[in-house]
FILUMMAR-239401 format. One line per 10 residues: number of its first residue (from 1); for each residue x, y, z of C-alpha. Coordinates in steps of 0.1 Angstrom, whole numbers, plus 5000, padded with zeros to 4 digits. Layout:
NUM) X/Y/Z ~ ...
***
This chain:
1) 2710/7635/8786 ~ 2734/7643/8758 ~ 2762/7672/8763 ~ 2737/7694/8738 ~ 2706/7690/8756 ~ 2726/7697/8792 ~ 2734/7730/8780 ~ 2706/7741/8763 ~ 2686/7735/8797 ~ 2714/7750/8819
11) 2715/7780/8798 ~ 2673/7779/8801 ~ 2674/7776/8836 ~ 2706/7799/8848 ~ 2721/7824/8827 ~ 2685/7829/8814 ~ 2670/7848/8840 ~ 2698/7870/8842 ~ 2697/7883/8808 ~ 2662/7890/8818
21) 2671/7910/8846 ~ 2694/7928/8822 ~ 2668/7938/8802 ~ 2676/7913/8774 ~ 2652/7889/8753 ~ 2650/7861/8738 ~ 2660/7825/8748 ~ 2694/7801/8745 ~ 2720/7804/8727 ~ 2708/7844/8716
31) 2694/7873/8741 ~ 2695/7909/8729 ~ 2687/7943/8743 ~ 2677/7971/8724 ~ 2670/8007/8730 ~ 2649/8031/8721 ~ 2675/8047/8694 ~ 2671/8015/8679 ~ 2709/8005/8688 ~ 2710/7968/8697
41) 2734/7946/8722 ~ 2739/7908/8721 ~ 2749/7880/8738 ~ 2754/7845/8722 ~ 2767/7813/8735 ~ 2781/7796/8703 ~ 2788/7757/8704 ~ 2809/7732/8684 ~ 2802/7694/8687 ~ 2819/7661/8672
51) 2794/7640/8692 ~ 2766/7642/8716 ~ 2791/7635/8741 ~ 2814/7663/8738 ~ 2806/7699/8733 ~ 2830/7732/8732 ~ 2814/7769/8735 ~ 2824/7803/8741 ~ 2802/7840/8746 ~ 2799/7860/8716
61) 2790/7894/8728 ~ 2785/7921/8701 ~ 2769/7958/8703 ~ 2752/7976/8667 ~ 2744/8016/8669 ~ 2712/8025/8649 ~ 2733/8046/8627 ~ 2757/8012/8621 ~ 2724/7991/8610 ~ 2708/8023/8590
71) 2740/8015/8570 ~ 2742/7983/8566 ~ 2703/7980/8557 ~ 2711/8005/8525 ~ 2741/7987/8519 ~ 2730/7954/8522 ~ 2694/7960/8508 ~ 2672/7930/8508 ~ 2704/7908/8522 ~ 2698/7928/8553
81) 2688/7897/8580 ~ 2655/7912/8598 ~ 2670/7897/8631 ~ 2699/7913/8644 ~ 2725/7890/8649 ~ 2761/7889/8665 ~ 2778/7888/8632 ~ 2762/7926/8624 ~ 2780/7937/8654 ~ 2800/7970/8648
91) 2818/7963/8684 ~ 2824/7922/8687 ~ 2846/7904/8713 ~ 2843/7871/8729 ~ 2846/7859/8766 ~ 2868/7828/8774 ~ 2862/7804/8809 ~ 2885/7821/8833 ~ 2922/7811/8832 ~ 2923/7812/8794
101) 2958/7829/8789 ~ 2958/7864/8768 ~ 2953/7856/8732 ~ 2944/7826/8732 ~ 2907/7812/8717 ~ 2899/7792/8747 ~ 2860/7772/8753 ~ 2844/7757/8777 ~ 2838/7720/8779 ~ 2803/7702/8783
111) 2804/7664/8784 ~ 2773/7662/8810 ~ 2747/7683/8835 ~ 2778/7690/8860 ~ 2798/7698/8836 ~ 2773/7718/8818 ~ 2761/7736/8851 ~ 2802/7748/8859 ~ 2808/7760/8827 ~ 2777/7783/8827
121) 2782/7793/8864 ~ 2816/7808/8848 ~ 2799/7824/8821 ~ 2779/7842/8843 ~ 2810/7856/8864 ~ 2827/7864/8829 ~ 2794/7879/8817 ~ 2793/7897/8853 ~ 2832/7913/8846 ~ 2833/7918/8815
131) 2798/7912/8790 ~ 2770/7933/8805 ~ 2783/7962/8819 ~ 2808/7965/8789 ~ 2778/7963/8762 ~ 2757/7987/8783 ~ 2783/8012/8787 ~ 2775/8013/8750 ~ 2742/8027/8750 ~ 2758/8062/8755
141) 2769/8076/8724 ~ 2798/8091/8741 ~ 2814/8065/8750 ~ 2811/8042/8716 ~ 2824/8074/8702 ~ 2855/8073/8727 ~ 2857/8034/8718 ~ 2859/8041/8681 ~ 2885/8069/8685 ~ 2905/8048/8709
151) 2904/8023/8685 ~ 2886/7997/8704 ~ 2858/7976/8684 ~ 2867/7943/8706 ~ 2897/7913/8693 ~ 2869/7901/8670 ~ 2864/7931/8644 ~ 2897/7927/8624 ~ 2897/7945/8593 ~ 2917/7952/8564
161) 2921/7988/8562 ~ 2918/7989/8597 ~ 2920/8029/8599 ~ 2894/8037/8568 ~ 2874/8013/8588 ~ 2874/8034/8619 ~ 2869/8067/8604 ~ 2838/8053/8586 ~ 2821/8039/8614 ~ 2830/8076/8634
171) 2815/8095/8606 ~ 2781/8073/8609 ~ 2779/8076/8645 ~ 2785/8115/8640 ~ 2765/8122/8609 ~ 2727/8127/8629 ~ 2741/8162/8646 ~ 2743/8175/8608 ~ 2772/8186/8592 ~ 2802/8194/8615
181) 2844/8195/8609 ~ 2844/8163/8630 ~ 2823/8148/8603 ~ 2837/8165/8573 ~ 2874/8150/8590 ~ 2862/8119/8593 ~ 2847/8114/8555 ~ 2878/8131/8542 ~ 2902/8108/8555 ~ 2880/8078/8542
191) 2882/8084/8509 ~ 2919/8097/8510 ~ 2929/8065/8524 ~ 2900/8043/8508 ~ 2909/8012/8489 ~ 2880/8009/8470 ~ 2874/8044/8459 ~ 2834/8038/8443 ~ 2827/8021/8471 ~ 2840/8046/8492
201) 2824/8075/8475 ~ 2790/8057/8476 ~ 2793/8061/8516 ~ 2804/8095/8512 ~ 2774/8110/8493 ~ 2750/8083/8517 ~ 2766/8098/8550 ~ 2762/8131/8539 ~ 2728/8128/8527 ~ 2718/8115/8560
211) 2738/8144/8577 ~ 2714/8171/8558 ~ 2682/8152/8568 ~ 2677/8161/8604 ~ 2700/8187/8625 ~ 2698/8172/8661 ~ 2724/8195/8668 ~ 2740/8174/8699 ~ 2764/8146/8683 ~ 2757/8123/8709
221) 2721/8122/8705 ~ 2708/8093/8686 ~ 2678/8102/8655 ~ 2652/8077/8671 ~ 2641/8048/8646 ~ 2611/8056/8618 ~ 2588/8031/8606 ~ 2608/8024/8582 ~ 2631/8014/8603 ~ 2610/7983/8621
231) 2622/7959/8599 ~ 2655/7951/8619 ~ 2633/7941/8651 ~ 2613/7909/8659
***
């Protein structure tokens, strides 16, 4: 059995089941979770191989708000992927096998079916610690709220711009409750501090046209998906 196929059937048989518990679908290396807003949480195992015989992976985890993906769907237009993947996560961070010092990018090894099984069994306590609880915290809009103005997306959203970036992705979380001074704060200081100002301005008049649509009138209450809106599920 080659260090691929070893993991791919450990994965199967152990961590698997769990996501399932979790409330997640799908099957190795990708599950996801989505709610009824239509925001989306994911958990990926991503390997790296020179040869059957030796295989290096690490646990992508990454959360998308509905609001995030309405975005990025008008932005992107028909680039949009239908499947929501890792990589369109507005919050992204990876887990490391336990002992990986701060900072540092570390994977796990898989070089057979003992090796395979370890390195999963510690995916699942990292997953345990810090993966599903972390993503499902998420659901609430409060607290992806208090993430963004803490300034906590996870060590794998690095942006240029960093701030504008922040302020952005506030505004679309807030822009559903209608128009408000937290909103009108939030767009202002994007395009005071954009680098791109067209682009900028195009997000602006978006935002706001999606603020005047429906008036939820709580901030932290999600506008539930449309039809139209189908398009990002499988």
């Amino acid at each position: 059995m080659s260090a691929q196929e070893a993991l791919k059937a450990t994965l199967r048989d152990h961590l698997g089941p769990i996501a399932r518990l979790k409330g997640y679908k799908g099957s190795a290396p990708t599950w996801r979770k989505a709610s009824a807003a239509g925001d989306w949480a994911i958990v990926n195992v991503q390997s790296s191989s020179f040869s059957s015989a030796d295989l290096r992976c690490v646990v992508n985890l990454a959360f998308a708000p509905e609001p995030w993906l309405r975005w990025r769907t008008h932005h992107l237009g028909a680039g949009m992927p239908r499947t929501v993947s890792e990589s369109l996560g507005l919050y992204r961070e990876r887990l490391h096998p336990q002992g990986t010092p701060e900072s540092t990018d570390g994977w796990w090894d898989v070089t057979d079916d003992g090796s395979a099984r370890l390195a999963v069994a510690d995916m699942v306590t990292q997953l345990n610690a810090a993966g599903w609880p972390v993503l499902e915290s998420m659901f609430s809009r409060e607290v992806m709220l208090r993430r963004l103005q803490d300034g906590d997306l996870g060590r794998m959203q690095q942006r240029s711009n960093r701030e504008v970036f922040y302020a952005c992705a506030e505004a679309l979380l807030l822009m559903d409750a209608g128009p408000s001074d937290a909103l009108e704060s939030r767009l202002r200081y994007a395009l005071d501090h954009a680098t791109h100002r067209e682009n900028a301005e195009r997000f602006d008049t978006w935002v706001r046209a999606e603020a005047a649509k429906g008036v939820t009138g709580d901030p932290l209450m999600p506008r539930p998906l449309g039809p139209a809106d189908d398009g990002l599920s499988r």
